[in-house]
C-alpha positions, 0 to 999 in steps of 0.5 A: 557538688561544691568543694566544701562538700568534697572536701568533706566526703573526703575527710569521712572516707580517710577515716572510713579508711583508718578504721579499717586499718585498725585491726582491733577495730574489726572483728573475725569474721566466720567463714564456711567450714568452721574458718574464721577470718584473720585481718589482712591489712590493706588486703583489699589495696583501698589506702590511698598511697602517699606517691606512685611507688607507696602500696600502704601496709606491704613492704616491697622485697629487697631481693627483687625488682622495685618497679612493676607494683603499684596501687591502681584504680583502673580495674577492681573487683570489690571497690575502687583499687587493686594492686597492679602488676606490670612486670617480667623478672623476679619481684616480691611483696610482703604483707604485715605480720599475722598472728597463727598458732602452730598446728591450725589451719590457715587458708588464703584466697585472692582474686587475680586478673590477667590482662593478657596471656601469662608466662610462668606462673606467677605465685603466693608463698606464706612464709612463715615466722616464729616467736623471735620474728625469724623466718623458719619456712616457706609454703609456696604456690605457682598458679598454672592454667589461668584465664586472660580477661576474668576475675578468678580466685587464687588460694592457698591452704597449710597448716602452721608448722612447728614453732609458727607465731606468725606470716607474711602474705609473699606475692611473688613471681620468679626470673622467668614469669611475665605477668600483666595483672591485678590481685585484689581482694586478698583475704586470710583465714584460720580454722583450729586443729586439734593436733596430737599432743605427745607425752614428751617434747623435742629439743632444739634441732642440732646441726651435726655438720656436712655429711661428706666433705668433697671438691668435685666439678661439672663445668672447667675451661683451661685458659693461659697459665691458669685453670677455672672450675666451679665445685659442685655444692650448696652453693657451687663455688667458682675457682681460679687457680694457677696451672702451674702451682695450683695457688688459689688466685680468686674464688666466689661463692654462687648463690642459686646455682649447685652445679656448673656445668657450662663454662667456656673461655671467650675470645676476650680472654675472660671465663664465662659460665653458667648454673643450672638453676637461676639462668645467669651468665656470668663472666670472670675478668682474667685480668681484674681478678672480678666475677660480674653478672652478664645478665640472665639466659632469655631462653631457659634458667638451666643451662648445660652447656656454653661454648665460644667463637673467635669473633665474639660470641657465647652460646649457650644450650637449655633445658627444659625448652631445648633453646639455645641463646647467644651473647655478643661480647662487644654488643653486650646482648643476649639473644634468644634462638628458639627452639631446637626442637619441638618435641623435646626437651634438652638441648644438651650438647654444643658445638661451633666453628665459623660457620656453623653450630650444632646443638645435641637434642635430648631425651630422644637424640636428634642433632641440628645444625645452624648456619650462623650467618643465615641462621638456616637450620637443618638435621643432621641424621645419625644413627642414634636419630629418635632413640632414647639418648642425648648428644651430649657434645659435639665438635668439628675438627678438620673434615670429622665430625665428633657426636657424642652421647654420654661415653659413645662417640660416632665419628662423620665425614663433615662433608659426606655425613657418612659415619667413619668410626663408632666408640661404644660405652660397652667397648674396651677402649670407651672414653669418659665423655670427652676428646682433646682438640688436635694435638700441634705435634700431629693435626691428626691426633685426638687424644682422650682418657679409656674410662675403664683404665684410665690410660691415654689414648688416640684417634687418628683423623686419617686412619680413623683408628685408636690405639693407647699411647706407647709407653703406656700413660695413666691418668687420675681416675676421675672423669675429664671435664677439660682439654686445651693445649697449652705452653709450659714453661719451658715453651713446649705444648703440654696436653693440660687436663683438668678432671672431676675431682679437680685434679690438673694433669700435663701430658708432653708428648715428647718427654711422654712425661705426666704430671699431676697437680692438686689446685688449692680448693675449699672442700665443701658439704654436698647437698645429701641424696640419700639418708639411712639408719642401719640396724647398726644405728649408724646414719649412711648417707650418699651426696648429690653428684657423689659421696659417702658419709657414715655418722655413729649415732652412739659416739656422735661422730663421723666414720667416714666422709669420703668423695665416692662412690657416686650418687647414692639414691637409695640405701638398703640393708641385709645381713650386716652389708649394706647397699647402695643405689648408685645413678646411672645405669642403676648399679648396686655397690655392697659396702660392709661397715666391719672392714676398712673403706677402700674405693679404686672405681668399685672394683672387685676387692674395694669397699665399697664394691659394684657387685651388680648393674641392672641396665635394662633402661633403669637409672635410679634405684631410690628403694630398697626392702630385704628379708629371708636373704633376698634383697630387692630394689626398686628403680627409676627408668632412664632418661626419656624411658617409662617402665621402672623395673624390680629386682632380686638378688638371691644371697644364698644362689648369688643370683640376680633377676629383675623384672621390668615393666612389673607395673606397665610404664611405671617406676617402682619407689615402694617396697615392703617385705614380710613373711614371704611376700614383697609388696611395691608402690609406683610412681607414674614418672619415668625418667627426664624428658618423658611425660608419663602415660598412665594415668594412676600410680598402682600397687603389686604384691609378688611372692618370693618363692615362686616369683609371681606377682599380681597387680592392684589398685589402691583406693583411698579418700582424697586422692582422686588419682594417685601419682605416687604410692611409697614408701611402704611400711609394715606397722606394729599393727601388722597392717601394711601402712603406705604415703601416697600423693595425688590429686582430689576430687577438686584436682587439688595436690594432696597426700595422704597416709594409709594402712592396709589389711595385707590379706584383704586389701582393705583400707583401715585407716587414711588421713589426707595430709597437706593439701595444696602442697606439690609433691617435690620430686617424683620420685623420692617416696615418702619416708615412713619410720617407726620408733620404740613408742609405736608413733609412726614419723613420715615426710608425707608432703615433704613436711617432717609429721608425726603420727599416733596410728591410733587416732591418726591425730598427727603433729608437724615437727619442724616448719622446713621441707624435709625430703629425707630422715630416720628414727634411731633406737633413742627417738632421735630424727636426723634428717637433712638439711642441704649439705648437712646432717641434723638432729631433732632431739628427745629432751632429757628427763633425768639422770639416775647415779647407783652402786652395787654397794656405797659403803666400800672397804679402804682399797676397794673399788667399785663402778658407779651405774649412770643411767639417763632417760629421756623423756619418751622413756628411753635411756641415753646411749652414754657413748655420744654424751659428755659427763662430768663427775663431782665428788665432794672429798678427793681425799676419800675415794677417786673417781675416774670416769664412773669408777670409784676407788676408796682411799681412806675413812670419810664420806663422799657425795658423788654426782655426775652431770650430764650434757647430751643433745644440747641439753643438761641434767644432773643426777641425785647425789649418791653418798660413798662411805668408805671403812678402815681395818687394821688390815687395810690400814697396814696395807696403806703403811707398807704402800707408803713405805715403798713410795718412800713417804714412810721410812722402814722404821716408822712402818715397823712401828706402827705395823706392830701396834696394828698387829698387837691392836687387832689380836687384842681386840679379836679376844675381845679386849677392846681396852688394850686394843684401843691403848695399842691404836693410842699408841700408834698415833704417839709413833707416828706423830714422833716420826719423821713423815710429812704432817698431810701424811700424819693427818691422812694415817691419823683420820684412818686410825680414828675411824677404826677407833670409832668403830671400836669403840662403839662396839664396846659401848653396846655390848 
C-alpha cells in the first residue's frame, strides 16, 4: 500500500474516531431488559493518545499514583486498544461526565484481563454528582475471585441516589492492590424506575454538630520532657505536648487513620506511629517539630502495635494477615517478615530485646518467638495456647517474661519457660493492661495500675508477688496507654504515665508524691456508634472508643456530651430508663434521663450505671426490644467465638437470664416484641478472627412467659442465602416487617425487606433492594423506623430509603451511606455522618396566628396560638424554632412573645415569623382592636399619676369628668356625657403633662367619644 493510501486510511479512521466521540452523533442503544445505553466517552480506549502518559477523555485522579495506566494495543477484546494497568498502590482514573436522573437504575459492565494472579482486588466506583458538579457519594465494587489469562466481565448496578445529576466511571484500586491487566469495553446503561412520589418534600440536610466532644487516645509513647499521643477521632489527631506544663508543642491532624494504636519511640530519638487503616509509618522529628510519612507497611494496612530496638529498628504487628514488618532507621527500608501464623489472624502483641522478638497471636492465642539474628522461629507454649484470646503485649524484663492478654498477665521464667505468677481479669488486683519497665530505684520492681481502684501497685521479679504501695497512691481512672521513666526537674526519676484520656501523671518514689497534668488538647467529635430516638423524643447516642451524647429534638439542643461510658453499640428503652450495650464483655449500663448524669467507672449510684454483664463469650450487644417489663438484648459473640446469645431482664423479679447459642453459632442483631412474644433475626457472623459456619441467617420466635422458643427459616425471593435478618419490626399493619441481606440465585450481594404474618410465617410483601451492594458490617442490622404517616424509613444496603408498605414503591433520600438514623414525632431523620449528628428535615408548609378574641378591652391581655405544619401535616414543636413577632402600633398593644397586653384605643396587625429546620414562613396577619371605657381609661390616669407623668391635680380633674361623663350617659344623656369628654380634653390640654401623654389621653378619650356617639346616632 502506498504512503498516500495510508495517509488517507488514516485520515478516514481519525474521523471514524471523532464521530465516535460526539456523543449527540450516537444514539442510546437498547439493551435486554428494558436497559438503554447511556455513551461512555472513549470507553472502548480506541482515541489514539496524543504521548505515552495521554488516555483521551479520562482524567487520571490527583490523589493516586501517575504511572502504571496507559492506553495499549498489545491486547484487546473489541478493536485494536484497551487500557493497561501495570501497577502496585493506589491509583485512579475518572471517566467524563454522564447525564442520570436520581431514582433510575444504572449498570455498567467492563471486560477486564489478568495477566498474572491479582493481589487485592482491584475496583470500579460510580461516583456520583449532583447539580452544582459536586460529589455527594460513592457506589464502590471490589472484584474477588478473578481468573488469570481470560477476558471476563466486570459489573456494577445502583440506583442514582437523592439529588444525582451525574457520575463519573472511577477505576480504581486501593494501597494494597497489585494489578497486571486490562479493562476494555467499558460500557453504561440506564433503565427508569418508577420511584415513590411523596406528598411533601424534605429540606436540605442540617449538620446539628458532634455528638460528644472528647480527647481520648490508644497509642502514646513518653520521650525526654515531652509526651506524644495520637486521639482517637475522624481523623485521628497526633500531639506533642511538653510533660511538664502540658503546652501543646505540635500537632497534625491524620487523614485515614481514626485510631492510633501504635506508637513508639526509635533510637533516634524521634516518635514513629502507625493508624489502623491505610498502613503508613509515620515519624515525628523531635527536634524539627515535623511529621513525615515512612513509608507504607509491606505487610498489613492495620497496624496494632510498634515497638523499637536500641540498634535501630521498629517493628511492627498487623492485622488481618498476622505479619510483622521491620524498619531500619539508617537503611530506610521496609521489610516484610511473613506470617507469624497461619491459621489466624492478629498479630496483636509486640515485644523485643537484643536478641529476640515476640509477637502475640490472636483471635486464638499462640505466642512466637524470632531470633533477630537468624531469623529462627519458634513457639512459646503457654497456658492460653489455642484458647479463644489474644497476647496482646509482651516484654522481657531480667530473667521474667511478661505475656499479656487483655487484663490478664502470666508471668515466665526466661530461661525455664515455666510460668512463675499468673494476674487474672477477674482478680482483686487485676491490672489495666499494661506494666512499667523496672523501676531505677529497685531493678526488681514493676509497677502497674489495679484497673478496679485505680491504686499503684507492684510486682516483685524476685518474689514474684504483688502488693499496693504503701501509703496508698491513686491515679486517674482511665486506662494506662504508657510508662517510661524519666528525669524531673530536679533530677530525681519519676514514674511518668500518660493514661486514655490524655491525662499525664508523675509518680516519685521517694517523695511517694503524684502529680497530675491536664496536656493542651483539642477536643474533638467521635465517629457516632450508636444512634436512638427515645420516647422522650430525645436523640441518645454512644462514639466510637466511648462517649455519650443527648440531643433534645424540642429545643434543638445538646444535654449532654460526655467522654463515658465506653462504646455504646446499641441503645434500648423501658419505663423511662434507658439502656446501653456497652463492647467488651457485653455490659448493660441503665441511664435515667430525669436525674443528673454522674459517671465514676459505672458504679453503683452513678448514672449511668453497669447494672449487668452478660459474659458467657458475648461481646457486642447492638439490639434491643422491650415490653410487658421485660428487656431483651441482642449480642455478638466475642473475638474469635460463634454463638451469639439472647438475654432477659425481669423488671418486676430483677432477674437477669440469657440464653447462648438460642440459634447455633449465630449472633443475634434482630428483635421485636408484641403481645408476649419476641421474635429475633441472626447474622451468621461471630465475633473478629472467626469465620462463620453455618451457612444461612435464621429466625426464632420465643414466648416471654414460659421461656420456650422455636427456630425457623425465612424464605424470600432474591436472597438465595441470607447472611443477616434485622432489624425487625411490627408495622401498623400488625405484620412483623424485617431487613435481610444476602446473596441471590446469581451469588450477587442483595438485600431485601419484607412483612411477615407473625402467626403463619408467611411472607406478605418483599422487595430486594440495592443489588451488588455489600452489606458493610456484619453486624449492625438494618434500621427499620415508622413515622406518623405509616411510611416505613429503613437504611437496608446502608442507603437512608423510604418505603410505602403499601406498594412497597421506595425513594432513596440522600446519595451518602447511612449506617444509623430514627424518625422523631415530626418526620424528622437524624442520622449520622461521621462524628456528627444530622438532620434531614420535613419543609414547612405554613404558619397560622389566632386569638381566643381580637377585640381586647384596654388593660386586658391576651396569648396569641402560633401554629405551624409542615408539610407531612404535623405541627412544629415551637420550643426548637426562632420566632420573630411584627406588630404594626407598639403604642396600641405589647407584644412579648406571643402575648399580648392592650394599651391604649387603635388597631393592630400582628404577625409572627418563623425560622425552623433552615427554613422561613410567615403567618397571616391577624388584626387586634383594643377598646377604651371610662373605666379603663381612669385606671390608666391613676396609673399615670403614680408613675409621676400626671400630677394629682390634673388627675383629680379629669377623673371627675370621667366619672360625671359616665353617669350621664348611663341614664342616657349622650349630650351632657359628651360635653363632660369635651371637657376633659380642655383639662388636660391646660395641664402641665407632657404633649405624648396629651396625645396618648386624648386618642383614648376620642375612641370613647366615637363609640358614643354612634350609639346616638343610631338610636
Amino acid at each position: 500500500m502506498s504512503k498516500k493510501v495510508l495517509r488517507m486510511v488514516s485520515v478516514m479512521l481519525s474521523f471514524i474516531l471523532f464521530i465516535s466521540l460526539v456523543p449527540s452523533l450516537q444514539p442510546a442503544v437498547s439493551a435486554d431488559g428494558g436497559w438503554e445505553e447511556l455513551r461512555v466517552e472513549n470507553g472502548g480506549f480506541e482515541a489514539i493518545p496524543g504521548s505515552d502518559k495521554d488516555i483521551p477523555a479520562w482524567v487520571i485522579w490527583s490523589g493516586g499514583l501517575k504511572t502504571g495506566m496507559n492506553v495499549s494495543n498489545e491486547k484487546a477484546f473489541e478493536g485494536e486498544r484497551s487500557l493497561r494497568i501495570d501497577n502496585s498502590g493506589s491509583f485512579g482514573l475518572f471517566s467524563q461526565l454522564i447525564e442520570v436522573t436520581e431514582g433510575n437504575s444504572y449498570k455498567l459492565t467492563a471486560q477486564m484481563f489478568a495477566d498474572e494472579l491479582v493481589t487485592g482486588s482491584p475496583g470500579i466506583w460510580l461516583r456520583w454528582y449532583d447539580a452544582e458538579g459536586k460529589n455527594f457519594g460513592n457506589t464502590p465494587k471490589y472484584f474477588e475471585g478473578l481468573k488469570e489469562g481470560e477476558w471476563q466481565e466486570v459489573a456494577i448496578e445502583a440506583n442514582a441516589p437523592a439529588g444525582a445529576a451525574g457520575v463519573k466511571v472511577f477505576l480504581y484500586q486501593t494501597t494494597s492492590t497489585v494489578t497486571k491487566g486490562y479493562y476494555d469495553n467499558i460500557e453504561f446503561f440506564e433503565k427508569s424506575n418508577e420511584q415513590l412520589e411523596l406528598p411533601f418534600e424534605y429540606g436540605d440536610p442540617i449538620n446539628i454538630g458532634p455528638s460528644a466532644l472528647a480527647a481520648k487516645t490508644q497509642g502514646a509513647a513518653i520521650g525526654d520532657g515531652e509526651v506524644y499521643y495520637a486521639t482517637n477521632g475522624s481523623p485521628a489527631t497526633f500531639y506533642a505536648n511538653d510533660a511538664e506544663t502540658g503546652e501543646k508543642i505540635f500537632s497534625h491532624e491524620l487523614p485515614g487513620s481514626d485510631v492510633v494504636w501504635g506508637m513508639t519511640i526509635g533510637s533516634d530519638g524521634n516518635v514513629y506511629f502507625a493508624g489502623t487503616y491505610n498502613g503508613i509509618l509515620y515519624r515525628y522529628l523531635v527536634d524539627e517539630k515535623k511529621l513525615e510519612e515512612v513509608g507504607k507497611s509491606p505487610s498489613d494496612n492495620w497496624i496494632w502495635q510498634l515497638d523499637a530496638t536500641e540498634d535501630g529498628k521498629i517493628y511492627g504487628a498487623t492485622y488481618p494477615n498476622a505479619k510483622v514488618f521491620e524498619y531500619d532507621i539508617e537503611a530506610d527500608t521496609l521489610s516484610d517478615l511473613g506470617r507469624f501464623h497461619d491459621q489466624q489472624n492478629y498479630a496483636r502483641g509486640l515485644g523485643v530485646t537484643d536478641e529476640n522478638l515476640y509477637v502475640g497471636i490472636g483471635t486464638t492465642a499462640y505466642l512466637m518467638k524470632m531470633n533477630r539474628e537468624t531469623g529462627e522461629r519458634e513457639e512459646i507454649d503457654l497456658p492460653i495456647t489455642g484458647t479463644s484470646t489474644s497476647v496482646s503485649n509482651v516484654w522481657e524484663y531480667g530473667d521474667r517474661l511478661f505475656v499479656a492478654y487483655g487484663t490478664s498477665l502470666l508471668v515466665l521464667d526466661v530461661d525455664t519457660g515455666e510460668v512463675v505468677h499468673e494476674m487474672n481479669w477477674e482478680d482483686e488486683s487485676a491490672y489495666d493492661g499494661l506494666i512499667s519497665p523496672p523501676s531505677p530505684y529497685d531493678e526488681s520492681l514493676i509497677y502497674f495500675k489495679d484497673k478496679r481502684t485505680s491504686e499503684l501497685w507492684t510486682y516483685d521479679m524476685d518474689t514474684d508477688e504483688t502488693q499496693p504501695v504503701e501509703p496508698k497512691i491513686t491515679l486517674p481512672s482511665s486506662p494506662v496507654k504508657s510508662y517510661e521513666w524519666t528525669t524531673n526537674d530536679e533530677g530525681e526519676q519519676v514514674l511518668s504515665i500518660l493514661h486514655h484520656q490524655i491525662e499525664y501523671s508523675t509518680y516519685n518514689p521517694e517523695t511517694n508524691e503524684v502529680k497530675v497534668v491536664y496536656p493542651e488538647v483539642d477536643l474533638q467529635g467521635l465517629s457516632i456508634q450508636s444512634l436512638e430516638i427515645g420516647p422522650d423524643e430525645k436523640v441518645y447516642m454512644g462514639g466510637y472508643q466511648g462517649s455519650f451524647g443527648v440531643f433534645d429534638t424540642s429545643t434543638e439542643s445538646y444535654l449532654l456530651r460526655e467522654r463515658n461510658p465506653h462504646q455504646i453499640e446499641g441503645i434500648g428503652f423501658m419505663n423511662g430508663n434507658v439502656y446501653m450495650g456497652i463492647y467488651g464483655g457485653a455490659q448493660i449500663y441503665k441511664f435515667n434521663p430525669e436525674l443528673p448524669f454522674k459517671y465514676d467507672k459505672g458504679g453503683s449510684g452513678d448514672n449511668p450505671e453497669m447494672v449487668h454483664d452478660i459474659g458467657d463469650d458475648q461481646s457486642r450487644p447492638f439490639t434491643f426490644a422491650s415490653g410487658d417489663d421485660k428487656l431483651f438484648t441482642g449480642t455478638i459473640s466475642d473475638y474469635g467465638k460463634l454463638g451469639g446469645a439472647l438475654t432477659i431482664y425481669d423488671e418486676k423479679t430483677g432477674e437477669w437470664h440469657t440464653i447462648r447459642n438460642i440459634i447455633e453459632n449465630q449472633s443475634i442483631i434482630g428483635l421485636a416484641y408484641k403481645d408476649g412474644m419476641l421474635y429475633g433475626g441472626s447474622t451468621t457472623a461471630g465475633g473478629l478472627g472467626i469465620d462463620p459456619t453455618e451457612e444461612k441467617a435464621r429466625m426464632f420466635k420465643y414466648e416471654a412467659a414460659s421461656g420456650e422458643y422455636e427456630l425457623f427459616d425465612m424464605e424470600v425471593e432474591g436472597i438465595k442465602t441470607p447472611e443477616m435478618i434485622g432489624e425487625l419490626s411490627f408495622g401498623p399493619d400488625g405484620n412483623l416487617w424485617g431487613a435481610a441481606y444476602g446473596v441471590n440465585e446469581k451469588g450477587e450481594a442483595n438485600s431485601a425487606v419484607f412483612a411477615m404474618d407473625p402467626d403463619s410465617r408467611e411472607i406478605i410483601k418483599q422487595k430486594s433492594f440495592y443489588t451488588g451492594v455489600h452489606r458493610g458490617s456484619q453486624w449492625r442490622p438494618f434500621f427499620m423506623r415508622w413515622d406518623e404517616q405509616g411510611m416505613l424509613y429503613t437504611t437496608v444496603g446502608r442507603k437512608l430509603t423510604v418505603i410505602d408498605p403499601e406498594t412497597m414503591m421506595s425513594k432513596q433520600l440522600i446519595g451518602d451511606t447511612v449506617n444509623l438514623m430514627d424518625v422523631d414525632n415530626e418526620g424528622n431523620i437524624y442520622y449520622a455522618k461521621g462524628a456528627d449528628l444530622m438532620k434531614l428535615p420535613v419543609s414547612l408548609e405554613a404558619a397560622e396566628l389566632t386569638a381566643e378574641n381580637s377585640s381586647l378591652l384596654q388593660g386586658e391581655k391576651t396569648q396569641l396560638e402560633l401554629s405551624v405544619k409542615l408539610e407531612n401535616g404535623q405541627e412544629v414543636d415551637l420550643a426548637g424554632a426562632e420566632v420573630e413577632w411584627e406588630n404594626s402600633d407598639g403604642a396600641v398593644v405589647n407584644l412579648v412573645d406571643g402575648e399580648l397586653s392592650a394599651l391604649n384605643a387603635g388597631r393592630a396587625e400582628i404577625k409572627a415569623t418563623v425560622t425552623y429546620n433552615g427554613e422561613t414562613v410567615t403567618s397571616n396577619p391577624l388584626e387586634i382592636t383594643v377598646d377604651v371605657t371610662t373605666g379603663t381609661l381612669s385606671a390608666q390616669i391613676q396609673g399615670m399619676e403614680e408613675s409621676g407623668d400626671l400630677d394629682h391635680a390634673t388627675v383629680k380633674q379629669l377623673l371627675n369628668r370621667l366619672k360625671e361623663a359616665r353617669h350621664h350617659y348611663d341614664k342616657g344623656r349622650t349630650k351632657q356625657a359628651l360635653k363632660h369628654l369635651d371637657d376633659f380634653s380642655k383639662h388636660l390640654e391646660r395641664s402641665d403633662a407632657e404633649e405624648n401623654i396629651k396625645d396618648l389621653l386624648e386618642q383614648n378619650v376620642q375612641s370613647i367619644r366615637d363609640v358614643w356617639q354612634a350609639g346616638s346616632l343610631s338610636n
